[in-house]
ROSE-4610 file (N, C-alpha, C; in Angstrom, 1 decimal, always signed):
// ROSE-4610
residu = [X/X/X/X/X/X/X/X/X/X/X/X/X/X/X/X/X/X/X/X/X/X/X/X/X/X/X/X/X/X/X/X/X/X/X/X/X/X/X/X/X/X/X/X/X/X/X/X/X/X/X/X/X/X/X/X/X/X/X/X/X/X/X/X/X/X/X/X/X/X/X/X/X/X/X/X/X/X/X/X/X/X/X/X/X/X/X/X/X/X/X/X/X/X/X/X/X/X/X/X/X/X/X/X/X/X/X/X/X/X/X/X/X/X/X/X/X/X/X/X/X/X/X/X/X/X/X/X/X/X/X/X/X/X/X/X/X/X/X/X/X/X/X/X/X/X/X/X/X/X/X/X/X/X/X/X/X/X/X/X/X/X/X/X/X/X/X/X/X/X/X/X/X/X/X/X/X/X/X/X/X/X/X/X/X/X/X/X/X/X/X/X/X/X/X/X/X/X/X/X/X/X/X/X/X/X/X/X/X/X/X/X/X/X/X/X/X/X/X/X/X/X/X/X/X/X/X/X/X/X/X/X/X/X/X/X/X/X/X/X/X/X/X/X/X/X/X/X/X/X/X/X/X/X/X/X/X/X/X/X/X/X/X/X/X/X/X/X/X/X/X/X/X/X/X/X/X/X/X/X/X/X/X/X/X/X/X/X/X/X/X/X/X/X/X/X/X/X/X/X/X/X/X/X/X/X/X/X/X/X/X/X/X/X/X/X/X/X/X/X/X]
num = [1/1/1/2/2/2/3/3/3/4/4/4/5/5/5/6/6/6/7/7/7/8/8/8/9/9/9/10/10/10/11/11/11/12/12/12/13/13/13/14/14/14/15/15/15/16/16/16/17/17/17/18/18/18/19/19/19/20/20/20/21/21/21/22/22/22/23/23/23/24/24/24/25/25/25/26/26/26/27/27/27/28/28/28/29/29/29/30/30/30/31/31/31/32/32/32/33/33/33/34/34/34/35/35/35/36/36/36/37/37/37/38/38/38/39/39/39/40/40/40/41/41/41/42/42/42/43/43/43/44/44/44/45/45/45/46/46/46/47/47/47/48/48/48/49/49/49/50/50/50/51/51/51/52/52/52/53/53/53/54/54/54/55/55/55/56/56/56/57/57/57/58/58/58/59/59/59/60/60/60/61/61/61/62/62/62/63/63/63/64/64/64/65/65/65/66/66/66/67/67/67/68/68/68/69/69/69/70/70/70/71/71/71/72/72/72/73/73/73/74/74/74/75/75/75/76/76/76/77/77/77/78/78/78/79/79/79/80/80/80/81/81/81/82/82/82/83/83/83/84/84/84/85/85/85/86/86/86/87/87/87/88/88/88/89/89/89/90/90/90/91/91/91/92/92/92/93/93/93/94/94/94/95/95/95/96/96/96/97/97/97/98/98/98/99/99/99/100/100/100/101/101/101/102/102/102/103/103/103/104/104/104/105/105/105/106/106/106/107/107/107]
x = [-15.0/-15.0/-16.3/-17.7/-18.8/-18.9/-18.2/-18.4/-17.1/-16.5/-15.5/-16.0/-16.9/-17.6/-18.5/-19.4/-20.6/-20.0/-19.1/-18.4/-18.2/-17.3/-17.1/-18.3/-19.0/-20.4/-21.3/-21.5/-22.0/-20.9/-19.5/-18.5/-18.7/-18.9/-19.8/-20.3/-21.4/-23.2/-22.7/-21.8/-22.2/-21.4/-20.1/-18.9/-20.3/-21.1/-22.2/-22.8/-23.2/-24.2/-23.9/-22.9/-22.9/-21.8/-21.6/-20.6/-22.1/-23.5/-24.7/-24.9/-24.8/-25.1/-24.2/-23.1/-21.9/-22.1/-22.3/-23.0/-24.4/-25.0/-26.6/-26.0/-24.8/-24.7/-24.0/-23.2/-22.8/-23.3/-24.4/-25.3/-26.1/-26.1/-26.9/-26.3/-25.2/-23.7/-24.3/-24.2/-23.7/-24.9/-26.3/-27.0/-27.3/-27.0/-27.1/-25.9/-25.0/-23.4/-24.6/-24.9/-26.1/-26.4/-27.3/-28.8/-27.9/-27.2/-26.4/-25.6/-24.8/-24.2/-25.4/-26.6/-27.5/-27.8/-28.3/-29.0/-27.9/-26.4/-25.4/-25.6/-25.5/-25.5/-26.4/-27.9/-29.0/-28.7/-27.5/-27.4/-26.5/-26.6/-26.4/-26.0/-25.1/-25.4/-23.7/-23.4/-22.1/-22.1/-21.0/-21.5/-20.0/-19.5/-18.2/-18.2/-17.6/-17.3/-16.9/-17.7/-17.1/-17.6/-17.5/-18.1/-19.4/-19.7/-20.6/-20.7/-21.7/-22.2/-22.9/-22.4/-23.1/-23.4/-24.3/-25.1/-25.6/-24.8/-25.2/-25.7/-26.6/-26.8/-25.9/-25.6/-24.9/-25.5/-26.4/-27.4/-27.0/-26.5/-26.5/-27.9/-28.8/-30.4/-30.6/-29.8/-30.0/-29.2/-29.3/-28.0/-28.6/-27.8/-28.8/-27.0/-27.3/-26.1/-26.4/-25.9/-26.1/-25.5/-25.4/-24.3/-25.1/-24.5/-24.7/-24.0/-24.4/-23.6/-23.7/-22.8/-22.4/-22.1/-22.7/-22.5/-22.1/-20.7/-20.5/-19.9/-20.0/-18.8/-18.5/-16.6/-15.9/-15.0/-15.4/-14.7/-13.5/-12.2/-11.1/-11.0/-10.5/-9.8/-8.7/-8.0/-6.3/-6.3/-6.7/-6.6/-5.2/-4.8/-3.4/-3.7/-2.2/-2.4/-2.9/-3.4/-3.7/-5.2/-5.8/-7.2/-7.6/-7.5/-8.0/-9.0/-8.4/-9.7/-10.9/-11.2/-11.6/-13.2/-13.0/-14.3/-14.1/-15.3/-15.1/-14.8/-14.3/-13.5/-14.0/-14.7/-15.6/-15.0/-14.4/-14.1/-16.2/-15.9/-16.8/-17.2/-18.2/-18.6/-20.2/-20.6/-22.5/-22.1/-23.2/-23.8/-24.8/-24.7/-25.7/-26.5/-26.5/-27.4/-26.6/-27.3/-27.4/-27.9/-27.8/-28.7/-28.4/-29.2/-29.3/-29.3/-28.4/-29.1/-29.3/-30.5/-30.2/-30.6/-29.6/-30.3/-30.2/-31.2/-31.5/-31.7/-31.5/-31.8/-32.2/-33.4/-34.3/-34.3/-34.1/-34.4/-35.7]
y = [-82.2/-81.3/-80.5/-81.0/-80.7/-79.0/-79.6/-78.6/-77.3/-77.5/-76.6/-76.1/-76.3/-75.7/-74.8/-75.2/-74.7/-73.4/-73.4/-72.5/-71.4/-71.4/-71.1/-69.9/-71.1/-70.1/-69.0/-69.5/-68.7/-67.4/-67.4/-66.4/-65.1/-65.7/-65.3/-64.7/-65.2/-64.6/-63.4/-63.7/-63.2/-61.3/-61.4/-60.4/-59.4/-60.5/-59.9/-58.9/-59.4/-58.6/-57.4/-57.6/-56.5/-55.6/-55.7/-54.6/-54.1/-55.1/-53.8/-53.0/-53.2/-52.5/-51.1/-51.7/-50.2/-49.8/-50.1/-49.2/-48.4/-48.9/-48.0/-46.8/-47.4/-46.5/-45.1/-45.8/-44.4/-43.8/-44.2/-43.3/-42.1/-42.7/-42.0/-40.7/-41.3/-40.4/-39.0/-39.5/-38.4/-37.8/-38.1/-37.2/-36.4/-36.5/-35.6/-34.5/-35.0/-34.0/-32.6/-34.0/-32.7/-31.3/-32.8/-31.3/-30.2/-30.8/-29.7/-28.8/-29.5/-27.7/-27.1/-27.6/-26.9/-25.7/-26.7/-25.1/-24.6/-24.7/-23.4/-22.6/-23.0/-22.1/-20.5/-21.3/-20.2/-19.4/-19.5/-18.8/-17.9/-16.6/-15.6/-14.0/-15.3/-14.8/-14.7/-13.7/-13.6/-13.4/-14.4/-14.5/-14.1/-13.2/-12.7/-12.1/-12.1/-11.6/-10.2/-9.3/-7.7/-7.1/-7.5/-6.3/-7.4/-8.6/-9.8/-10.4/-11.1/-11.6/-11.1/-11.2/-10.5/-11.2/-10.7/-12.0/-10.5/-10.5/-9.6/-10.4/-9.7/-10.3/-10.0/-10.7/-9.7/-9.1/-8.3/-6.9/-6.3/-6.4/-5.1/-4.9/-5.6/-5.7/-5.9/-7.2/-7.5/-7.6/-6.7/-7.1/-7.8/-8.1/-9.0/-8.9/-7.9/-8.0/-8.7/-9.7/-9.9/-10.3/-9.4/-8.6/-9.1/-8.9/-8.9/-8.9/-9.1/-9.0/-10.6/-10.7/-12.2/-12.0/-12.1/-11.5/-13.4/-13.7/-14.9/-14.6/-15.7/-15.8/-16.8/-17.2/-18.3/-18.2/-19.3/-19.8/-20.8/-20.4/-21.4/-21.6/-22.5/-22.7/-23.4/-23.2/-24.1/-24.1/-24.7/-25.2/-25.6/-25.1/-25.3/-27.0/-27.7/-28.9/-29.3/-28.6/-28.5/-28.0/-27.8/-27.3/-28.7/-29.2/-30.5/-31.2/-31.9/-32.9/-32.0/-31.1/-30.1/-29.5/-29.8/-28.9/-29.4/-28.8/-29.1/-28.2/-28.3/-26.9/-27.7/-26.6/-27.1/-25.7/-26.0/-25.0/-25.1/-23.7/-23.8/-22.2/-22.3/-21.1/-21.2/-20.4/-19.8/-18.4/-18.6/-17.1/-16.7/-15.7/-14.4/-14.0/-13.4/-12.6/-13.1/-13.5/-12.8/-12.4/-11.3/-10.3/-10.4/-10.7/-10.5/-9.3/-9.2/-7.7/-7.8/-8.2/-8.1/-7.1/-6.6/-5.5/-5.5/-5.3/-6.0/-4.4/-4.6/-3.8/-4.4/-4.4/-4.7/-3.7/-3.4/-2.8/-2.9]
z = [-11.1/-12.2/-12.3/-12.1/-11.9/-11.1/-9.9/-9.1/-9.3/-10.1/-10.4/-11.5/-12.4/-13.7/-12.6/-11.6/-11.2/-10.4/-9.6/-8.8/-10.1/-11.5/-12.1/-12.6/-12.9/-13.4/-12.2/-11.2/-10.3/-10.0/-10.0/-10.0/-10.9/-12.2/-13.9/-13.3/-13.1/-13.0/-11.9/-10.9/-9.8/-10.2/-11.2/-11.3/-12.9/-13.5/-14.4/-13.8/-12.6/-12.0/-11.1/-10.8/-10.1/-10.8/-12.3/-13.5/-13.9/-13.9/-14.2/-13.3/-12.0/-11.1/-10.7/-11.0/-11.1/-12.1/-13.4/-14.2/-14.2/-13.6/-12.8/-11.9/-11.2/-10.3/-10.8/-11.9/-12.2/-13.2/-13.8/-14.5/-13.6/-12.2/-11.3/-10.6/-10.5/-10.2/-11.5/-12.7/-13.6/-13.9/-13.6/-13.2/-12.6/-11.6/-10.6/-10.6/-11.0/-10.9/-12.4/-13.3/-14.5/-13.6/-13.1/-12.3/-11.4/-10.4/-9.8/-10.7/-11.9/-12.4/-13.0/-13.3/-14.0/-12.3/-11.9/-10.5/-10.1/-10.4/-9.7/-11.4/-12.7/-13.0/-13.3/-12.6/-12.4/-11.5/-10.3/-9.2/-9.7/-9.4/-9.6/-8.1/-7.3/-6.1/-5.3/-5.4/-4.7/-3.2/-2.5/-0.9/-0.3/+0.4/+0.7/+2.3/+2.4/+4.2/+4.4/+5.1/+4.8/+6.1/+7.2/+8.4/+8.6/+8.4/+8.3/+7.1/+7.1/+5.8/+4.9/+3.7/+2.7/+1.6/+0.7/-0.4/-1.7/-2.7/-4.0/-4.7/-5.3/-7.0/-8.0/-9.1/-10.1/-10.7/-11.0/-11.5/-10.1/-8.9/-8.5/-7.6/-7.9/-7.5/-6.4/-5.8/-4.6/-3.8/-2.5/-1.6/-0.2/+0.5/+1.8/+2.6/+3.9/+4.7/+6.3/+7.0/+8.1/+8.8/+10.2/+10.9/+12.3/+13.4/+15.0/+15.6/+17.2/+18.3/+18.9/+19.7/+20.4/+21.4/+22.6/+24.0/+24.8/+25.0/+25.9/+26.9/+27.6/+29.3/+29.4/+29.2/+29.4/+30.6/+31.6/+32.7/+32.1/+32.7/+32.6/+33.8/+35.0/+36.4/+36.0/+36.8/+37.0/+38.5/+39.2/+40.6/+41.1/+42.3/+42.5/+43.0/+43.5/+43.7/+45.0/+45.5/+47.2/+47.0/+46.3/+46.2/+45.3/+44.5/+43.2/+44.0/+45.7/+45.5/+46.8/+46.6/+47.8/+47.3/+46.2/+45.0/+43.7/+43.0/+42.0/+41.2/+40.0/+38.9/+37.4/+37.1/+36.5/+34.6/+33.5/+32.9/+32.1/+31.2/+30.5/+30.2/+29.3/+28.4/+28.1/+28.3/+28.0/+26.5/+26.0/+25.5/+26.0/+26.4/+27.0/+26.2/+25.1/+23.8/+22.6/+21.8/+20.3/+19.5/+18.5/+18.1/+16.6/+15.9/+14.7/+14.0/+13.2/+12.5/+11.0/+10.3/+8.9/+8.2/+7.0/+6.2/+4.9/+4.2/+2.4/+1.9/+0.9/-0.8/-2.0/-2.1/-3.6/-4.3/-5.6/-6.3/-7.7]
């Protein structure tokens, strides 16, 4: 009986302690969800796809467009069945250049 009381209580103690601890946790949760809608709603910044990237302000004030070039070379092989164990065929792709181009408007 002893040990069926003691098992009992340590189950207690043990389901106590960790309903405070999920409760810390989600106090922690709902701060942060705070702070995050607080810094989107300071952002004031529309980000959309038009000929590259692009980034407005809503005043109109700022714009930030960034555009480039992407220079690659992709190898495919399909080796007939009479060439496979003779060499190796190796598929694959490199980039050559990329060029950034950015261009802003402050007002």
């Amino acid at each position: 009986m002893r040990k069926l009381a003691l098992v009992l209580c340590v189950m207690a103690a043990a389901a106590i302690g960790s309903l405070s601890w999920a409760a810390e946790l989600d106090e922690r949760v709902s701060a942060l969800e705070k702070r995050m809608d607080e810094m989107q709603a300071g952002t004031n910044l529309r980000a959309y796809w038009q000929e590259g990237l692009r980034l407005d302000s809503a005043d109109g004030k700022f714009k930030l467009k960034i555009g480039g070039r992407l220079q690659s070379d992709w190898a495919w092989f399909s080796p007939g069945d009479d060439l496979e164990g003779e060499a190796s065929w190796n598929d694959g792709f490199e980039f050559r250049r990329a060029r950034l181009n950015p261009a802003r408007r402050c007002l």
